[in-house]
N, C-alpha and C positions, 0 to 999 in steps of 0.2 A: 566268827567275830572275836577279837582277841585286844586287851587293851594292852597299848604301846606306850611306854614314857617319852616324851620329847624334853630336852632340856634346853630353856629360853637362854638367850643371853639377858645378863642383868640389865637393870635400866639405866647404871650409871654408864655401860659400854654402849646403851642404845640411842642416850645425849648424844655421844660421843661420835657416834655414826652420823647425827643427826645433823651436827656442826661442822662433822669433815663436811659433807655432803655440799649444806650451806656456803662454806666456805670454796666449794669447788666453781660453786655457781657466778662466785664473783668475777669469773672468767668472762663469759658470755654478759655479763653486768659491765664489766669493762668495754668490752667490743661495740655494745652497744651505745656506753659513749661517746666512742672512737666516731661510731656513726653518724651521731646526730652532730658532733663537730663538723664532721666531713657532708654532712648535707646541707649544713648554713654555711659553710664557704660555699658550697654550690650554689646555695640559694642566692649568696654575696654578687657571688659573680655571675647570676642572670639577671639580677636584677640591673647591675652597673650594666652591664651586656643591653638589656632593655634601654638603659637612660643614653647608651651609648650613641651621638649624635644629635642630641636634645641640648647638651650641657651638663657639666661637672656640678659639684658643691662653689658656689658662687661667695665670692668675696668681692665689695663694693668700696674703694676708697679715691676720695680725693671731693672735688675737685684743687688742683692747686695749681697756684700761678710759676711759672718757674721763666728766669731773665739773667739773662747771658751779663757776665759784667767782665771790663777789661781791668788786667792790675799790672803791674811792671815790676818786674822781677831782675834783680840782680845777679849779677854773678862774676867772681872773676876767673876770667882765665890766661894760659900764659901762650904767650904767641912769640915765635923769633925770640926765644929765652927771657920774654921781658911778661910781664902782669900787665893783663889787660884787663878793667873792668865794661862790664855788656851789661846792656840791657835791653829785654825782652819784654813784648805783650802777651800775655797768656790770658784764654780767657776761661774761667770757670761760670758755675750757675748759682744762682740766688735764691733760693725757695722760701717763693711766697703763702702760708695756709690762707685760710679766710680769714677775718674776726668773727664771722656768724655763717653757721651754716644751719639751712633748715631742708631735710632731705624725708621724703615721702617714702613707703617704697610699699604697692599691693601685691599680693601674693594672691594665683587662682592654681589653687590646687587640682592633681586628676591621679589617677592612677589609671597603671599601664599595664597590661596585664600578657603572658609568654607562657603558653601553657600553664601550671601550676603554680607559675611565680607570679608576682605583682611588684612594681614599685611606685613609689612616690613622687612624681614630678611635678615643675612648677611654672607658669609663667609669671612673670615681673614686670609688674612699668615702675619706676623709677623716675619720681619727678621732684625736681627743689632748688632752691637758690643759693646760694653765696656772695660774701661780701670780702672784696678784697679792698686793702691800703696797708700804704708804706708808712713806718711809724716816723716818728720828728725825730726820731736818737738813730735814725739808722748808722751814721758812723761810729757806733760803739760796733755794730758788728763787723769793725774793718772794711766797709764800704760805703761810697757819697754814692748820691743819688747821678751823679755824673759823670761818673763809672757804669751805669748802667744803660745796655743796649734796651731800652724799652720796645722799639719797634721789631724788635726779633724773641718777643718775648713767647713762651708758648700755655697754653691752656691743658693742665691733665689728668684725664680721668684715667679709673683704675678699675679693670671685670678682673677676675683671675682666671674665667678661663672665657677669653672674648669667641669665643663661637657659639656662645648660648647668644649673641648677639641675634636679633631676627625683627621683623614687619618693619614699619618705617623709619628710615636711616636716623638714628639718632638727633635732637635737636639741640643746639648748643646758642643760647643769644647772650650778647653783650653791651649793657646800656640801649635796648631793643631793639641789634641787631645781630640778625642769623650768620655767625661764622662756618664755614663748610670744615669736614672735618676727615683727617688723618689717621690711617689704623699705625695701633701699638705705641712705642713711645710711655706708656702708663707708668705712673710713680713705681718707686723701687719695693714699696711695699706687696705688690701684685707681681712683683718679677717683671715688670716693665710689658707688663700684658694689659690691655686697653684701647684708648685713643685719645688724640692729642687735636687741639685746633692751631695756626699760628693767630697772635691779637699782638695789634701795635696798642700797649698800654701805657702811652705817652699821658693820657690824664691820669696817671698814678700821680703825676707832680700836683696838680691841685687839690685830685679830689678821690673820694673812696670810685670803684667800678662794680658795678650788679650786675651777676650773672645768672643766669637761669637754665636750666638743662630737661631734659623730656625724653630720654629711651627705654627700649624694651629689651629684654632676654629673658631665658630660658636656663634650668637648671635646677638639680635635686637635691635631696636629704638636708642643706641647710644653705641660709643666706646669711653673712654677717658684713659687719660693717669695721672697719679701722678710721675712727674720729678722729680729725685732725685741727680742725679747726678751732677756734678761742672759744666758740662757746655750739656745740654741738648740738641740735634737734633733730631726733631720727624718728621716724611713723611707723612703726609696720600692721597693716591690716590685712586679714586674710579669712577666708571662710572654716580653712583647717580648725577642725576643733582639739587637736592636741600638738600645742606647742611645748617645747624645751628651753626655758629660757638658760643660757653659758657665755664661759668669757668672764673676763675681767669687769665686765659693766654689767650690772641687769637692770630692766626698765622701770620707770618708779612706778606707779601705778598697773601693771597690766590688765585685760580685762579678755578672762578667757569663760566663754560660754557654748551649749551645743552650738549655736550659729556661727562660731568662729573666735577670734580673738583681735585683739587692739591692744599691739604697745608700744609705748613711747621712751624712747631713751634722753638723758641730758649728758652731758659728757663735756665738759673744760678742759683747757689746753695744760692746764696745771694738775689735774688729776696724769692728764698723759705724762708730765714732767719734761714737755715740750714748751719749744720759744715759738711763734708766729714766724719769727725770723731765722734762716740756717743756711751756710753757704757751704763748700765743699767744704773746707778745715772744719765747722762751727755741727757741721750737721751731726748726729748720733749714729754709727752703724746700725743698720735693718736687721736683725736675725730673723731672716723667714726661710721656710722649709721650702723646697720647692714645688712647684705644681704637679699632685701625683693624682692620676686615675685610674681609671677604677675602684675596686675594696677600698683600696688603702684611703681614699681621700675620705671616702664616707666616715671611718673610724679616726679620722683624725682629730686630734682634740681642738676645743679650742683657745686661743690665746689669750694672754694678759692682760692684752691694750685690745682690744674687741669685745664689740656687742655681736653676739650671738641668738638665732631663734635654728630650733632641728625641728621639723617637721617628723614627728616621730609616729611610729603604728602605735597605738596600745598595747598590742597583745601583741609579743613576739613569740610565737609557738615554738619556736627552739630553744629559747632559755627557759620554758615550761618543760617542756618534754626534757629537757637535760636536769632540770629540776625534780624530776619525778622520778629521774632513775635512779638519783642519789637515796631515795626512799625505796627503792629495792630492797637491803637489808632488812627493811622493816615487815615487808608483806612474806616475806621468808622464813625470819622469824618466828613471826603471826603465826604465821599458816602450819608449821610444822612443830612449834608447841601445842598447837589441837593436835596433828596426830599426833605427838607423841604422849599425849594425856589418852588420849584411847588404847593406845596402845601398853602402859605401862597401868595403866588403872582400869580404864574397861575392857582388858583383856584381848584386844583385838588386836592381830600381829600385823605390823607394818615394815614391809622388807626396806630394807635400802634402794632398790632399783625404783619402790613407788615412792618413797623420798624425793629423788633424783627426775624421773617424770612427772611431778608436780610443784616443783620447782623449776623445771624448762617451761610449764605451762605459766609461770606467774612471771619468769621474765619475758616471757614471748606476747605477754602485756604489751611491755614500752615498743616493741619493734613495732605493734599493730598500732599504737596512738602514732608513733611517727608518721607511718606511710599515712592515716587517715586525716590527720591533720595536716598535711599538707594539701590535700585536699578538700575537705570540707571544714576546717578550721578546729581548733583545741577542745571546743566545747562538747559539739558532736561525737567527733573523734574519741574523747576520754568516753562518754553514754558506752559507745557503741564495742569499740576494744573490752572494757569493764565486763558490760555483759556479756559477751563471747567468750569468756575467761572465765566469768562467774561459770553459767550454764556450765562449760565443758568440763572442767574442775568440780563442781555438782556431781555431775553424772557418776563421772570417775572416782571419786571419795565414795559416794553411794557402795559402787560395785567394791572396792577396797575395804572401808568400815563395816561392810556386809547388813546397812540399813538405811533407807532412804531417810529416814529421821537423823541419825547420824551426818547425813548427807547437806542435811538441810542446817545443822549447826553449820558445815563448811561452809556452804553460802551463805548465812547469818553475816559470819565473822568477814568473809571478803566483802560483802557488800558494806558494812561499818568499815572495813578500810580503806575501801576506795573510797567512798564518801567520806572520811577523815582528813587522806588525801586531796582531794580536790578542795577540803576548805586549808588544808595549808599552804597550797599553790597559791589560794586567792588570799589569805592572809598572813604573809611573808614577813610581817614584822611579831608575831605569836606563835612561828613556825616552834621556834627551841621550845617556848612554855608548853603547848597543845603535843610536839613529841616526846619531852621531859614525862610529863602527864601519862601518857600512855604505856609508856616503858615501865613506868610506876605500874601501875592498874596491872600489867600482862604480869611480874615479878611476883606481885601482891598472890594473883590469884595459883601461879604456879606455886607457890610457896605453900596456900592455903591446899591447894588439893594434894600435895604431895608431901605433907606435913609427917604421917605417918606410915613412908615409901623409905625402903630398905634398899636407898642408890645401889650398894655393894651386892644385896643378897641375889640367889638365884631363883628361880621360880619355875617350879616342876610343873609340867601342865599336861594332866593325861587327853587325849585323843583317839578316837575309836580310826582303829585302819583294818 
C-alpha cells in the first residue's frame, strides 16, 4: 500500500465546467420547447378536427331590412357626331337597421372528446325582436320614400358560418306572421353568409313593422355579436362556468358563478358611429376578414364594433408546461451548486460526465409532465413526473456523494423546487418577486459557504491506491 498524490482541478475551473455543462443542456431545454409548440398545434388541430362538421366560431348579426330603390342617372353621350343626353334606371339598396333590437341567445355547452384531446362545443338558440321604420327626413339621404320598391324588399340575417344551422328550420314572423325563408344572401358583415326572407313592407309608409325570429346552431370556442341597431339588447346565458368577455363592447353587469354565467350587453347606434339609414354611396366600407377554419378562426381576435363571450378551458396545460420549461435554468442551477458545494468544500469529487447525467435527469422532468399531462391533466401529471425524478436523482446523488444523507439534501432541495415551481405556475403575477427572491437566497448562501474558498488555488488530496 503506497500513498499517491492526485492533483484536483481548482474550484474556480470546476464552476467553470459546471456552467459549460449547464449551458450545453440548454440544447435539449430548447427542443423541448420546440415540442410542446408542436404538440398544441396538434392539439389545435384535433380539436378543430373534432368540431369539424358541428360548426365554426359563430358570429350573429342583423337582423336588417334591405329595399331596392330606383334612381335616374344621367349621362351624356355622343351619337352620329352629335351629344346626346340618356337617361337611365338603376337600381341600388337601402339599408334599413332596427331602432330597437332585443336579441336573447343561450348557450348549452358539451365537450367532445378524440382520444386524448377534448374540445369545447356549443349549441344556441337565438331568439328576439326588432323594430323597424323609415325616418320623416328620409330625403336627406338622397332618397323619397317613392323611390322605393317596398314590395321587393328583403329581411337579413347574418351566422358566419351557416352550417352550424340545425333542428327546426328557422323561425322568421312579421307583424305575426310566419315568412318562409331563403339560404345566404346575409349582410356584408358575415361575408353574405346566413339567410334571407322576401317581406312586402309596404306598411313602412304609415307605421313602424315588428319582427320576431327563433333559430338554432351549433358552433365552438366563441359567439359574438356585430350590433347594429339604434339601441341594442343582447342576453347571453349559458351553464359554462368560464367565460371571456372581448371586442369592443363588454356587458354592464355580468354575472359569472360555478353554475354558469349571464350577460347582458347595451350598445347604440352612435357608440357604432353608424346611421339607422345607408345606401350604396352613403353606406361605410365593411373591413372583415374572411371566414377561416380550423386553428386559425379559433385564435382570431376579436373586433372593435363586437360583443364577444370565449368559452375558455381554465387550465391550458401547454402554456403551463411551456411555462415551466422556461424555469429549467433554475432547477439547474439549483441542483448543481449543491454538487458543487460538495464537491469544492465536502471534499467529494464530482466528475463532469455526473454533471451532465443529472442534468438530462432534471430536463427529462418537462418531457414526462408533457406526455402525463396530456393525459391525466397538469396537476397529476406535475405529482407524478416530480417524483420519478425526485426518487431517481436521490438514488443517483446518493451513489455519487457516496452518503445517503448526502443523498437526502438532494431531494431536500428538489422537492422545495418543484414545490416552488408549482406555486409560480399558480401564481403568475409574483412569478418575478418569488424568483428574484430565490436567486437572492441561493447567491447569499453560496457566498456564505465559500466565503473563505481559494477559487484560484489547487488542492492536493492524497489517496491510498
Amino acid at each position: 500500500m503506497s500513498d499517491a498524490v492526485v492533483t484536483e482541478r481548482p474550484p474556480g475551473r470546476k464552476l467553470l465546467f459546471a456552467i459549460l455543462v449547464g449551458a450545453l443542456l440548454a440544447i435539449p431545454l430548447f427542443a423541448i420547447y420546440l415540442l410542446v409548440y408542436d404538440r398544441q398545434s396538434q392539439s389545435e388541430t384535433a380539436r378543430s378536427s373534432i368540431a369539424e362538421g358541428w360548426g365554426g366560431p359563430q358570429t350573429i348579426a342583423g337582423p336588417v331590412l334591405v329595399i331596392p330603390y330606383s334612381e335616374q342617372i344621367s349621362e351624356t353621350v355622343t351619337e352620329g357626331g352629335k351629344q346626346v343626353v340618356k337617361t337611365n334606371t338603376v337600381w341600388r339598396e337601402l339599408t334599413v337597421s332596427p331602432s330597437v333590437a332585443d336579441i336573447k341567445s343561450e348557450l348549452k355547452p358539451e365537450r367532445r372528446h378524440r382520444s386524448i384531446y377534448d374540445a369545447v362545443v356549443y349549441e344556441a338558440r337565438n331568439t328576439g325582436t326588432a323594430k323597424f321604420a323609415l325616418p320623416a327626413d328620409l330625403q336627406r339621404f338622397g332618397v323619397t320614400i317613392d323611390q322605393l320598391a317596398l314590395n321587393r324588399a328583403e329581411l337579413r340575417f347574418g351566422l358566419r358560418d351557416a352550417r352550424g344551422l340545425f333542428g327546426p328550420p328557422p323561425s322568421v314572423t312579421v307583424d305575426n306572421r310566419r315568412l318562409p325563408l331563403q339560404p345566404g344572401n346575409g349582410p356584408s358583415e358575415t361575408s353574405g353568409s346566413g339567410f334571407f326572407t322576401w317581406l312586402d313592407a309596404a306598411a313602412l309608409r304609415e307605421r313602424p313593422i315588428a319582427v320576431s325570429f327563433d333559430y338554432a346552431f351549433r358552433g365552438n370556442g366563441w359567439l359574438a355579436l356585430l350590433p347594429q341597431a339604434g339601441d341594442t339588447r343582447w342576453t347571453v346565458s349559458s351553464k359554462w362556468p368560464h367565460p371571456s368577455f372581448t371586442g369592443g363592447f363588454l356587458p354592464i353587469a355580468p354575472s359569472v358563478k360555478d353554475e354558469g354565467f349571464t350577460a347582458t350587453w347595451r350598445v347604440g347606434n352612435l357608440a357604432l358611429g353608424n346611421t339607422l339609414i345607408s345606401t350604396e354611396r352613403t353606406k361605410p366600407d365593411v373591413v372583415k376578414e374572411p371566414y377561416q377554419r380550423g386553428t386559425a378562426s379559433l385564435r382570431q381576435a376579436a373586433g372593435d364594433y363586437e360583443a364577444r363571450v370565449d368559452l375558455v378551458t381554465p387550465v391550458d396545460l401547454y402554456s403551463q408546461v411551456n411555462r415551466s420549461v422556461k424555469y429549467g435554468f433554475l432547477f439547474i442551477g439549483f441542483t448543481f451548486i449543491a454538487f458543487l458545494m460538495f464537491d469544492v468544500i465536502g471534499g467529494v469529487r464530482v466528475s463532469t460526465v455526473e454533471y451532465l447525467l443529472v442534468g438530462v435527469g432534471l430536463v427529462l422532468f418537462f418531457v414526462m409532465l408533457l406526455a402525463f399531462a396530456e393525459v391525466v391533466g397538469f396537476s397529476p401529471a406535475y405529482i407524478l413526473a416530480a417524483g420519478a425524478i425526485i426518487g431517481l436523482l436521490t438514488a443517483y446523488s446518493s451513489a455519487v456523494l457516496g452518503s445517503w444523507r448526502r443523498g437526502a439534501y438532494i431531494a431536500g432541495l428538489l422537492t422545495a423546487l418543484y414545490g416552488v415551481l408549482y406555486i409560480l405556475l399558480s401564481l403568475e403575477a409574483y412569478s418575478l418577486v418569488i424568483g428574484s427572491l430565490l436567486l437572492f437566497a441561493a447567491l447569499a448562501a453560496v457566498m456564505y459557504l465559500t466565503r473563505g474558498l481559494d477559487w484560484g488555488g489547487m488542492r492536493i488530496a492524497p489517496i491510498k491506491i
